[in-house]
Phi, psi and omega in degrees: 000323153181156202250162180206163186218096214211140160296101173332301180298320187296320204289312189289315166298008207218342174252308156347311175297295159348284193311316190295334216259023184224107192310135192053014179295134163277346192293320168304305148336336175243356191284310174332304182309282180327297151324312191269011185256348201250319185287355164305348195211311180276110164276256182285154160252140140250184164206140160194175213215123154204168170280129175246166182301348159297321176149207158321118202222081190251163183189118205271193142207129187248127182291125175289154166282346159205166187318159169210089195285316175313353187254350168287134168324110189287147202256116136222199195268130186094349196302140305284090181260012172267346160314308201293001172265010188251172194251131172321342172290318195353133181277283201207145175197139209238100177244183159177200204219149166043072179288346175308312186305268160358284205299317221290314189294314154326330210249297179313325158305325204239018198283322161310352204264128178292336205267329186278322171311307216298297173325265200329302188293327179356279196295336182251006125272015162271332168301311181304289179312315176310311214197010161079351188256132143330101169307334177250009174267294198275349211216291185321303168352298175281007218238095194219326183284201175251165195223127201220112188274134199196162178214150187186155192268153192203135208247353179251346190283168176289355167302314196320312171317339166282290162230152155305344171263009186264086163290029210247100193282153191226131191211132166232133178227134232206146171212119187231166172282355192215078170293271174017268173333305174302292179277019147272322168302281194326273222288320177274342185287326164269009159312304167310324188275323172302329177288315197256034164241000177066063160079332141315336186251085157348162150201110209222125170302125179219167176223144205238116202037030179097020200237134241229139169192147145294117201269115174240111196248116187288221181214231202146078203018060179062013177246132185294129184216122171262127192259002181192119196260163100191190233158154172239146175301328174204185150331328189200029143231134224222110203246145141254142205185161214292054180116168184279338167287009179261343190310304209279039149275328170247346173260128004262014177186166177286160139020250147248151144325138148295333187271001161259017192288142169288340162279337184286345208275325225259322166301351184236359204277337198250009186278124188329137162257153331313169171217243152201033159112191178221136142274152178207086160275153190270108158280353170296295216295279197329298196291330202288330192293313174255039177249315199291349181280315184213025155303315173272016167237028202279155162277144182059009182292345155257020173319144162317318161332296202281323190291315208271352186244352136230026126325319200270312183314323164311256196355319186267095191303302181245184171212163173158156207196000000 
């Protein structure tokens, strides 16, 4: 349907040019940086959009100025076998392998660049500030398996606390080689959280179909609620997830698996192997929630407008990349 073809140094001066005719744009100031991290690794893009019997299909590709044979995706055996830990209802989900690698390959690449230093100190004092850990002491280290960001529906979770239908579950699940290091970052992170609510904030051990997690619980017009969970599944995994009422969706495993639902098998199937993990969304599952979330209070939801467009949305079974 289409194709497109472009010089990287040519496509950003030419979006430069644009940018100065726009009153107060930050983009000229930031466009140099860009150009030059990008024409550093990079000549040309293509891109193109066609149709598979599934739908939609797009794919870029950006040309090295010379080979990187080290930056390619490594073939192994099994990879992202931590789906079969997310619940097949799954909403929406993000995975991938060795974040440790990852940052490093990040930092090391990017060490010259002012706007990636800056995002860098940026992301480790905000991390600092948040939760008390050295990002690259208490946290990289550990983080060498794979790892997976995912919202599934839930009837426990701590959102609930917001509306009664915000049925919306929030899970990160992580898998390393070096547990020690982790519950040593855990354990300061909940030092941290008692100093900065004074005590307000529980840490409170529960069990979850008979699987030992952690709690953290405040208090809720005098009714007790938990607002941060986790635990490990096994030996060298490690789930967190929106409160401890979010847990039996995951412990000690779903149901169903995510990587056996037939919309994720039919949405990833056709996506390059070897890979470095999927984004994915359910879009039926997804709209039916928020639609069931802020429809009765939506203005005009039976216009012809509101119907047809979500009609045409209602269409799009998945999304994924």
């Amino acid at each position: 349907i289409v194709t497109s073809y472009g010089d990287i140094k040519e496509l950003i001066r030419s979006l430069a040019v644009f940018a100065t005719a726009i009153p107060n744009s930050p983009l000229p100031l930031l466009l140099p940086s860009v150009e030059a991290n990008l024409t550093r690794h990079y000549t040309t893009i293509d891109s193109h959009l066609w149709v598979r019997p599934e739908g939609l299909q797009s794919q870029s590709n950006f040309y090295y100025t010379t080979p990187q044979p080290t930056w390619a995706t490594a073939p192994i055996d099994n990879p992202n076998q931590i789906l079969n830990r997310l619940p097949t209802a799954t909403f929406l989900s993000a995975n991938s392998r060795n974040f440790k690698r990852q940052w490093q390959s990040w930092t090391e690449n990017d060490s010259e660049d002012l706007g990636s230093q800056l995002l860098l100190n940026s992301i480790q004092g905000g991390i600092r500030n948040a939760t008390g850990l050295n990002l690259e002491k208490d946290l990289i280290p550990w983080l060498d398996g794979e790892y997976a960001f995912f919202l599934y529906p839930s009837t426990g979770s701590a959102f609930r606390l917001i509306a009664p239908n915000f049925n919306l579950g929030l899970g990160l699940m992580l898998q390393t080689s070096d547990r020690p290091a982790a519950d040593h970052a855990l354990n300061k992170l909940n030092q941290h959280v008692r100093s900065m609510t004074r005590g307000e904030l529980k840490i409170v051990p529960r069990r979850v179909k008979g699987q030992p997690f952690v709690s953290w619980e405040g208090k809720d017009r005098g009714k007790t609620v938990s607002i941060f969970s986790y635990g490990w599944l096994d030996n060298n995994t490690l789930v967190m997830a929106s409160g401890v009422g979010a847990l039996p969706e995951l412990a000690p495993k779903p149901y169903l698996p995510l990587d056996r639902n037939f919309t994720f098998k039919t949405a990833t199937a056709a996506l390059p192997i070897p890979n470095e993990g999927y984004f994915y969304v359910n879009m039926g599952s997804s709209l039916s929630f928020l639609y069931s979330l802020i429809s009765p209070s939506l203005p005009y939801a039976d216009t012809p407008f509101v119907q047809e467009l979500q009609r045409t949305l209602g269409s799009i079974r998945s999304i994924s990349s």
